[in-house]
C-alpha positions as CSV (number, residue, x, y, z in Angstrom):
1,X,122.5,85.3,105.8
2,X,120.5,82.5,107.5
3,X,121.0,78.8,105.7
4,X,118.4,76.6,105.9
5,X,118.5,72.8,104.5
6,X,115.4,71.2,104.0
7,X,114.9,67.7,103.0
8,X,112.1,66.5,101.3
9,X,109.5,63.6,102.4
10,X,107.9,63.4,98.7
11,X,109.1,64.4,95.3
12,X,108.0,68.0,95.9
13,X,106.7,70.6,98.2
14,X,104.4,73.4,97.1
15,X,106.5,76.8,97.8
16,X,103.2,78.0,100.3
17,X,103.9,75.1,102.4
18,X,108.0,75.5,102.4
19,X,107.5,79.1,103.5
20,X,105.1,77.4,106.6
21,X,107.4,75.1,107.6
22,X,110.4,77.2,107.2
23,X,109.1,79.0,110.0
24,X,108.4,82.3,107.9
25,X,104.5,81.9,108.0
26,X,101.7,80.4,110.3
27,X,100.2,78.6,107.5
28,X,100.4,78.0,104.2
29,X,98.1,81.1,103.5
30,X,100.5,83.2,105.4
31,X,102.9,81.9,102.7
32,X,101.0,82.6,100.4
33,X,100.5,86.5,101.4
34,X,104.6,86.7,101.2
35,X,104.6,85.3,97.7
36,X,101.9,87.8,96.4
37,X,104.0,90.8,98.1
38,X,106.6,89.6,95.6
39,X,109.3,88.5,98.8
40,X,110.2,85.0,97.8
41,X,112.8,84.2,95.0
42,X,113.0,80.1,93.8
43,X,116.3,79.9,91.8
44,X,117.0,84.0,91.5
45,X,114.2,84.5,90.5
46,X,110.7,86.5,91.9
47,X,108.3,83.8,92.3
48,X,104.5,84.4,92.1
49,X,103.1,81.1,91.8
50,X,101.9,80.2,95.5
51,X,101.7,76.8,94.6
52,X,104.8,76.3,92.2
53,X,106.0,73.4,93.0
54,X,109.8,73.2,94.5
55,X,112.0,69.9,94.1
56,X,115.4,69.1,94.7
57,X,118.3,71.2,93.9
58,X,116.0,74.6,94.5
59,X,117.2,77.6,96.6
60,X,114.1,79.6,97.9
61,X,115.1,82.7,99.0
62,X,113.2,84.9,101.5
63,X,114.4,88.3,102.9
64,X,118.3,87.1,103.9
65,X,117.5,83.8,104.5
66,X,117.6,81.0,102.1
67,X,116.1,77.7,101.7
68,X,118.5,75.1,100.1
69,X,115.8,71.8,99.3
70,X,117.6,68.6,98.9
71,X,116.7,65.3,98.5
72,X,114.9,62.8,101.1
73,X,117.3,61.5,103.2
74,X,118.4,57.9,102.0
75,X,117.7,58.7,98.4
């Protein structure tokens, strides 16, 4: 299973743009497509709000890999 930490630069992120910079779109409509296929999990959970946004303490899950979002660095 691929780990991935991300650390956030505001108070959230919406999950379209998390996918994007994950590296699992090209942009945060290619995001989007995944979360309408019904691939990402926030928390466990299928996720279907493109826009939902993540904070701190979420795991995003996506195929094996999951996203562990933390928060900004210095907080």
């Amino acid at each position: 299973m691929n780990d991935i930490e991300y650390f956030l630069t505001d108070e959230y992120i919406e999950l379209n743009h998390l996918l994007k910079l994950a590296g699992f779109a090209s942009s945060g409509g290619g995001g989007s497509a995944l979360i309408v296929q019904g691939l990402v999990k926030v928390d466990g959970k299928p996720e279907s709000r493109k826009r939902n946004k993540i904070r701190a303490g979420q795991i995003v899950r996506y195929g094996n890999a999951r996203i562990f979002v933390l928060a900004p660095k210095g907080s």
